[in-house]
N, C-alpha and C positions, 0 to 999 in steps of 0.2 A: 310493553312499557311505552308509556306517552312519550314522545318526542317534544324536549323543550325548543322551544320557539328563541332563537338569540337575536339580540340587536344587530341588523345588520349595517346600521348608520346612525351617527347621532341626530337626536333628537331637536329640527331646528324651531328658534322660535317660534313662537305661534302653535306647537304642537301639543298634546296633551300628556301630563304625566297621569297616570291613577294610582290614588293612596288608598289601599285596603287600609280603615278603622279612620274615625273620626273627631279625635280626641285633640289635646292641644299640641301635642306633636304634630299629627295632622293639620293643624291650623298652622303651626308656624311654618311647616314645609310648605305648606299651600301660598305662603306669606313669600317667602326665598326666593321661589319660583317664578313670581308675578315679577319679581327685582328684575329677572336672566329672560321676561319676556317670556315665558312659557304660561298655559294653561293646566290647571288638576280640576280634575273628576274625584270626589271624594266618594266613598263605599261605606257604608256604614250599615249597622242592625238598629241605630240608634236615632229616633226623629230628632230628637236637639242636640246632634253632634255638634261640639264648636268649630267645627273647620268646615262645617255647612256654609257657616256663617263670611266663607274668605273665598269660598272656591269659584270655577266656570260653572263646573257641572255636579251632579251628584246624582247618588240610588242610594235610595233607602229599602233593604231588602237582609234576607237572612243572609246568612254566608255560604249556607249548603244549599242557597236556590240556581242552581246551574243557568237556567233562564235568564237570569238578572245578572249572575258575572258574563255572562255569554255578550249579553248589549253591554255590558261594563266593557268589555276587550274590546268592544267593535267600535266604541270611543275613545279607546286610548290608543297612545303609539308605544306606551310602555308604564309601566304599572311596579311601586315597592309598596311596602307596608310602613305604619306608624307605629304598631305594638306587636310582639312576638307569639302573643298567641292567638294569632287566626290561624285556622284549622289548616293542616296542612293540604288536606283533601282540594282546599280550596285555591292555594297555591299554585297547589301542581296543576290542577285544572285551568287553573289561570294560563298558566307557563305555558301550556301545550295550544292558545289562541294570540298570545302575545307577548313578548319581553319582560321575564320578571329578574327582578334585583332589587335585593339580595337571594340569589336561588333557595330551592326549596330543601336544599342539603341543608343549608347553614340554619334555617330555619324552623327544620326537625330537629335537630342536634342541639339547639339551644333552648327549645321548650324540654326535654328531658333532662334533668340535673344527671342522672346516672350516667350516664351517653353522653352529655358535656364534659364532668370528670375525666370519665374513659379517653376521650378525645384529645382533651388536654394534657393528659398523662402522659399519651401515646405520644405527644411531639416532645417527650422530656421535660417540660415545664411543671414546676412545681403546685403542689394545690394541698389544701390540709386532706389527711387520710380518710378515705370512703368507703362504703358498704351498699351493696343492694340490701333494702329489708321487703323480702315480702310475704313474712311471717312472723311467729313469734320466735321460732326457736332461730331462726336469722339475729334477730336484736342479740338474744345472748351470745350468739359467737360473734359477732361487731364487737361487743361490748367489749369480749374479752379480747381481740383484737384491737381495736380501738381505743378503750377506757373512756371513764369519765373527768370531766362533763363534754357533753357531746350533742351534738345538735340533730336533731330528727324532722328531718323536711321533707313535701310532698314531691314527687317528681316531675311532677307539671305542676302549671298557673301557680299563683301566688307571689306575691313582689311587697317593697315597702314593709318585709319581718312578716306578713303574713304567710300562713300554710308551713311554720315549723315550729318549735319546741325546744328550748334548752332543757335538756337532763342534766341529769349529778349523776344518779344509779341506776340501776335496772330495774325496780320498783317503780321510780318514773319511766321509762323507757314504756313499759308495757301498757301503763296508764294512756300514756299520750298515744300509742299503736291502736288504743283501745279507740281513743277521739278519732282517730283519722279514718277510722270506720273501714280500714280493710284499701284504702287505695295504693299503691305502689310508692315507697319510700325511698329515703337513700339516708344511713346516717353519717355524719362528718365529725370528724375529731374537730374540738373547740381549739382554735386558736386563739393564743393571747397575743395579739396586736397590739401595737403603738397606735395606731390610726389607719383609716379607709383611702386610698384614693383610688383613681379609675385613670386608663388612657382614652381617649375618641381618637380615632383612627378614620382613615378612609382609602379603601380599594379602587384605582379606575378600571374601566373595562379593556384596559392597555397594560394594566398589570402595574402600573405607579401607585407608590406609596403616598401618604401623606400624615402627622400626626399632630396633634396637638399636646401642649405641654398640660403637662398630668396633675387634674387637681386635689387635693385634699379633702375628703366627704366627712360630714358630721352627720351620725346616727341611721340607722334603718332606714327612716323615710326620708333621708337626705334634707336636713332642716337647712344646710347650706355647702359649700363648696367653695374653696380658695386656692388662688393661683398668685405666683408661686406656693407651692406645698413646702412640707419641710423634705421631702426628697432631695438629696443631691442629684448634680449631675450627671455623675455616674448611675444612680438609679434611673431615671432619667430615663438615660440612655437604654439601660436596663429595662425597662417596661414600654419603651416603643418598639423593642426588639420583639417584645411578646408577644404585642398587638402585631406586627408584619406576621410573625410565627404564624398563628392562629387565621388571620386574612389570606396569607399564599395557603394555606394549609387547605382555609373551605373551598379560593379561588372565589374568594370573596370580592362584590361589587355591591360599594356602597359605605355607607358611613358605621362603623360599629362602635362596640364600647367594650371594652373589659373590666369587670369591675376586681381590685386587689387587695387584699388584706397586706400589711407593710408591717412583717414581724420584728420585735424586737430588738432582734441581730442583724437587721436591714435588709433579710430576705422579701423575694417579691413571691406571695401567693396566689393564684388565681384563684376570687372567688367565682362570679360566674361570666357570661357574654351574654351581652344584646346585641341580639345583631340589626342595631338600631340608632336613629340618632338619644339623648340621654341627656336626664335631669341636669346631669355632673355636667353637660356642656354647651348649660344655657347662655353662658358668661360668656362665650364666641358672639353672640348676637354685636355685644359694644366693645369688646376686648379685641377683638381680629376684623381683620380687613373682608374674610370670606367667614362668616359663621360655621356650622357644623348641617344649617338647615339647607343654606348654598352648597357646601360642600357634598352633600349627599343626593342634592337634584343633580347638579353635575354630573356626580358619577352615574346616577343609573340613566341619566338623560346620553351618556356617553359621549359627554366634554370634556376635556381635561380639569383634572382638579386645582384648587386654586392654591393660593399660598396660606397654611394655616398657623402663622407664623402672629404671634400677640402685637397689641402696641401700645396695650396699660398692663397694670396687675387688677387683678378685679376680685371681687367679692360675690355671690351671688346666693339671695337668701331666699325661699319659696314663702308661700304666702299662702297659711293653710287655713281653713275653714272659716271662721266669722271673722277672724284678720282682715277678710276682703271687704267687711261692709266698713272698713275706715279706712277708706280709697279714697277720698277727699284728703285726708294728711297722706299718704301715702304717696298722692300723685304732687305734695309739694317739698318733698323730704331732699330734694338732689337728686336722688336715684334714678336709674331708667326703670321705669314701669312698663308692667309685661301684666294684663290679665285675661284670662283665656276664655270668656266669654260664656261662662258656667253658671248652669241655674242655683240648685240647691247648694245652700252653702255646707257643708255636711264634717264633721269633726276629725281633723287630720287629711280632707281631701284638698288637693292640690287645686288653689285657685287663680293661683300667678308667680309670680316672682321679681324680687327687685335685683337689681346691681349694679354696686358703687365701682367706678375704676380709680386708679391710685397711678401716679407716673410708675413707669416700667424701669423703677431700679430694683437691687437685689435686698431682700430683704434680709 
């Protein structure tokens, strides 16, 4: 077994961080960074990555080219990711030439939804009920364990409602097993929620907590996010508990996300982790003193984290597809304007986002 490589010192300015994946997370870390006086090397498979467009350094190369992460490590003093599915082969190989964070435990665990459930389960935290399917005659004992309607999703990749299926019956069930073409499933009993919200958390490499107050998500592809939520306090409190859980639990470093289903009778359910920074906490950019992009250089740079403590209520709405070509009214609306420097403007893809702040009373 490869021996990982740990930070033995923080990261001082001037040094370089490296972001495996190149996208707008990638950009805005790269953006955080420059703030705290650090340098990124961005990593991509992707020639018009947007965070090309912010960085020191970069490589453009596959992910499984050893070669290419090999000078990648030999440029950095320490290296996390922007999106959760880079390959983990590619992690660990990372890990074993230089400093990676968030580790490559937390990182496997979270591209598999069966093994994230399982995980989550296992610390006592609640989650809607689950099944491995990886057959036919699997669905129907789920079913009949489970009932319908019920949601059938793949066990890797897929985000933003894509890679699952709401069922009613078993007649759809097999249908949709049928679509998925044979790859490894998981089905979830449907929960009927009141609404989404998420916490953003953050691990240092001292073992300090940090969280942010937990916003309220609207739909699949997160069309926006508000803070305060209708959560009480006590919830609150409730799902920063969760977030710590899950973070000492991986021995996690770095900034994550839990995303929650907020049932009915004011139970918290965990739907899944990123072990990432997160759409839901884009609003830290103008809402807080340290954002979620600063707070995750910090930690895997191995500075103490900062204070993620608000000082508006905010609003924060994404900016999806041909939205972005009326950036002219957009950029004189009040709002703070965020656009992520994306060619095709393409239907439902994420091209920016605005948010409005509000004084910080209670709503």
């Amino acid at each position: 077994m490869t021996a990982f490589k740990p930070l033995s010192a923080p990261v001082a300015p001037g040094g370089t961080i490296g972001i495996l994946g190149g996208g707008q997370l990638g950009r805005m870390l790269a953006m955080a960074a420059a703030r705290l006086g650090l340098r990124t090397h961005i990593y991509s498979d992707t020639e018009k990555a947007p965070a090309f467009q912010v960085s020191a350094g970069r490589s453009l190369a596959a992910y499984d080219d050893e070669a290419a992460l090999a000078e990648f490590a030999r440029a950095c003093d320490a290296v996390t990711f922007e999106f959760e599915n880079v390959p983990g082969q590619t992690a660990a190989f990372l890990a074993g030439l230089v400093p990676v964070n968030p580790g490559p435990r937390a990182l496997a665990i979270s591209q598999e939804r069966y093994e994230e459930k399982r995980f989550v389960a296992g610390l006592g935290l609640k989650t809607a009920p689950f099944a491995a399917i990886d057959s036919r005659d699997d669905i129907a004992k789920a079913i009949k364990a489970i009932g319908c309607p019920a949601v059938l999703k793949t066990r890797r990749m897929g985000y933003d409602g894509k890679g699952q299926a709401t069922i009613r019956n078993a007649k759809e069930a097999m249908e949709a097993f049928d679509r998925f073409q044979g790859v490894p499933l998981i089905l979830e009993g449907f929960v009927d929620f009141a609404f989404e919200a998420s916490v953003i958390a953050a691990r240092g490499l001292d073992g300090s907590f940090a969280a942010y107050d937990p916003p309220g998500n609207e739909n699949h592809i997160l069309r926006r996010s508000t803070v305060p939520c209708a959560l009480s306090e006590s919830q609150c409190a409730d799902a920063k508990g969760i977030a710590r859980a899950i973070g000492e639990a991986f021995g996690y470093v770095g900034v994550f996300t839990v995303e929650l289903f907020v049932a009915r009778d004011g139970a918290l359910l965990v739907n899944e982790i990123a072990p990432r920074v997160h759409n839901s906490g884009h609003w830290t950019l103008e809402a807080c003193m340290v954002s979620q992009f600063e707070q995750h250089m910090r930690a895997v740079a191995g500075w103490p984290l900062g204070d993620p403590a608000r000082h508006s209520n905010a609003v924060m709405e994404n900016i999806l597809g041909a939205e972005a070509h009326d950036w002219l009214r957009l950029a004189q609306n009040g709002s703070a304007l965020h656009l992520y420097g994306k060619g095709e403007a393409r239907p439902g893809r994420k091209m920016g986002h605005l948010t409005r702040l509000r004084p910080l009373t209670k709503d």
